[in-house]
C-alpha positions in Angstrom: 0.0 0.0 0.0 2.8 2.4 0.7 4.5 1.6 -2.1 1.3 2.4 -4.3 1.2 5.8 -2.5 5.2 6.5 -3.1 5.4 6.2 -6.6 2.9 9.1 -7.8 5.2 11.3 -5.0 8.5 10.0 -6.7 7.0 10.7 -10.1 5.7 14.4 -9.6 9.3 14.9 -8.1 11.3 13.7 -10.9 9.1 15.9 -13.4 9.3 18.7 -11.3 13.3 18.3 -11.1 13.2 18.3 -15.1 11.8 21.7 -15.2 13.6 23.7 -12.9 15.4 26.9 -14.6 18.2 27.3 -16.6 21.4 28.5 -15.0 21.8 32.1 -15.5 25.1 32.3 -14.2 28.1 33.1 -17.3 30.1 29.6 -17.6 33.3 29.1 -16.0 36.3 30.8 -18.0 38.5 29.0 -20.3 42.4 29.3 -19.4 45.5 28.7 -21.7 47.8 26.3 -20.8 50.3 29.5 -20.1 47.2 30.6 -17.7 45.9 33.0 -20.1 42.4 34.0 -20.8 41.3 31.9 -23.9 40.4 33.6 -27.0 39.2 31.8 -29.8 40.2 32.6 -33.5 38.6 34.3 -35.8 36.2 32.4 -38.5 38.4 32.6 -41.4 36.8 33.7 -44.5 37.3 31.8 -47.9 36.9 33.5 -51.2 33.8 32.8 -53.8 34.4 29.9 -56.2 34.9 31.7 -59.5 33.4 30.2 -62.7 36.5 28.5 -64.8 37.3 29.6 -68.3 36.7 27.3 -71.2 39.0 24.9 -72.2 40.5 23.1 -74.9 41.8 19.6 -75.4 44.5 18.3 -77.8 41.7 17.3 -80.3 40.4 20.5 -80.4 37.1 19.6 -78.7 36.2 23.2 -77.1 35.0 22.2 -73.3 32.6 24.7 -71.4 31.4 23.7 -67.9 27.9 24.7 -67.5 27.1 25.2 -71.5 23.4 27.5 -70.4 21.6 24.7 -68.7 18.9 27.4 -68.5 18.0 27.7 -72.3 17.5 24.2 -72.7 13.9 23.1 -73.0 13.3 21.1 -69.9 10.1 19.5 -69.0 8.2 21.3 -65.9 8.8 20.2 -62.5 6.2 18.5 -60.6 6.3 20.5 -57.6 6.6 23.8 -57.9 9.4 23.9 -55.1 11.6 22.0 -57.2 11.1 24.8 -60.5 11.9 27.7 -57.5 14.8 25.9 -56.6 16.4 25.0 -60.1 15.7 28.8 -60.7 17.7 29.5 -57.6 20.8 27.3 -58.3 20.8 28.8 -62.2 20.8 32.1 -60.3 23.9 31.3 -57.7 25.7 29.0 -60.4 25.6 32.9 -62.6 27.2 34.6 -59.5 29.8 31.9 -59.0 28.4 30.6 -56.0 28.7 26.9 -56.6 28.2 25.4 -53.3 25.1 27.0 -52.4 24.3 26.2 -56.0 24.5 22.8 -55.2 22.6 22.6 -52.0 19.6 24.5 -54.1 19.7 21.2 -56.9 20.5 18.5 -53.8 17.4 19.7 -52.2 15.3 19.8 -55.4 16.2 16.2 -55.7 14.9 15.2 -52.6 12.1 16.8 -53.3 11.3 15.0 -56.4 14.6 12.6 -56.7 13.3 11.4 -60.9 13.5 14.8 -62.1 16.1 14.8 -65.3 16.4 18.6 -65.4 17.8 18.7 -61.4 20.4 15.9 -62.7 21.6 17.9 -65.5 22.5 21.0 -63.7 23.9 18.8 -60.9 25.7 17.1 -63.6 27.0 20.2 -65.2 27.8 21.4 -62.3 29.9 18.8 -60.7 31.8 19.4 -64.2 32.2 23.3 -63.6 34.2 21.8 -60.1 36.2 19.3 -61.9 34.5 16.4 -60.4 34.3 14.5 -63.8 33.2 11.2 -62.2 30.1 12.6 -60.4 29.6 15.1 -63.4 29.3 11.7 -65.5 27.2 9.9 -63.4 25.2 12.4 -62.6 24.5 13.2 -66.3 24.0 9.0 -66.6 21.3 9.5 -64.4 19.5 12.1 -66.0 19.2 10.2 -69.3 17.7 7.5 -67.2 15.0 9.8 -66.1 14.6 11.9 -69.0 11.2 11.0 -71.1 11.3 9.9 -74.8 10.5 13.5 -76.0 13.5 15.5 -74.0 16.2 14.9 -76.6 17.8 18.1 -76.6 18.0 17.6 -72.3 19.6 13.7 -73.4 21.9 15.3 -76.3 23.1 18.0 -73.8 24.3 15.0 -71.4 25.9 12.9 -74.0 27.8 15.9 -74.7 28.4 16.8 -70.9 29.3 13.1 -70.5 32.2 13.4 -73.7 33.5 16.6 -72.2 33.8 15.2 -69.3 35.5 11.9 -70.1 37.8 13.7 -72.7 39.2 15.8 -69.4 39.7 12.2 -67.4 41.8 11.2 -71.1 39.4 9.0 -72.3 39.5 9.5 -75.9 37.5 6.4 -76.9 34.9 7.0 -74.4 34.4 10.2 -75.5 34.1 9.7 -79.2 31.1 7.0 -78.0 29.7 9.4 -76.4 29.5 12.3 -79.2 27.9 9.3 -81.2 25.7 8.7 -79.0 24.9 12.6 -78.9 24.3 12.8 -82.7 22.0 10.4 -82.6 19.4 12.1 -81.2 19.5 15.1 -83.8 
């Protein structure tokens, strides 16, 4: 019976001791190892990626990252989210800022993770950073997801996929790829 009684009383106490008030009190001060006040370092401050300049191979192939993924006739989004964030990354991707570019396209994908337009400016891209073997997976991936009537969005990966493997050397791989490209004229 007493037990019955003590076990509401223990119960209200324990609740009551998770809501007592923060500390107010400043935290205990951090010394150097010479006894010295501690004083952390400033946040350092990188510069913004710039966009690189267009290249050329040895077979004369004329290479630019991010060839204007926004005139290409894409199919709609789904969600509207995903067309705000697309819109977003062309916008950063303009002003050279890649990484946030990135995060706008990688949350566009999990939004709607099949959409063929996201993968090809992911694609190009991972190309603009040098990444070649994401670039060329990534632009794999949109031709797996692009419908039968988005050939110029499919031509514009083949292509990115035979810049991208005539950067990594691979001559033969890129030649395939171009073939693949014209096909779809």
């Amino acid at each position: 019976m007493q037990v019955r009684l003590l076990l509401p009383v223990l119960i209200v106490l324990l609740l009551q001791a998770c809501s007592l008030k923060p500390r107010t009190e400043k935290p205990a001060p951090i010394y150097n190892t010479d006894g010295s006040n501690y004083v952390p370092a400033p946040a350092k401050r990188y510069p913004q990626a710039q966009q690189p300049e267009t290249l050329t191979t040895s077979s004369a192939v004329e290479i630019t990252p991010i060839q204007a993924p926004a005139e290409l006739p894409m199919k709609p989004a789904q969600n509207q989210a995903v067309t705000v964030l697309q819109k977003r990354a062309r916008d950063q991707i303009a002003s050279g800022d890649l990484s946030n570019a990135a995060i706008s396209l990688e949350r566009a994908l999990s939004i709607e993770p099949e959409n063929a337009s996201s993968w090809h400016l992911l694609a190009s891209l991972r190309e603009t950073e040098k990444n070649f073997d994401m670039a060329e997976q990534m632009a794999a991936r949109s031709n797996s997801f692009a419908d039968n009537g988005e050939t110029a969005l499919q031509k514009a990966n083949w292509l990115l996929i035979a810049r991208v493997r005539q950067q990594q050397g691979n001559s033969q791989g890129a030649s395939q790829a171009r073939k693949q490209a014209d096909l779809l004229n």
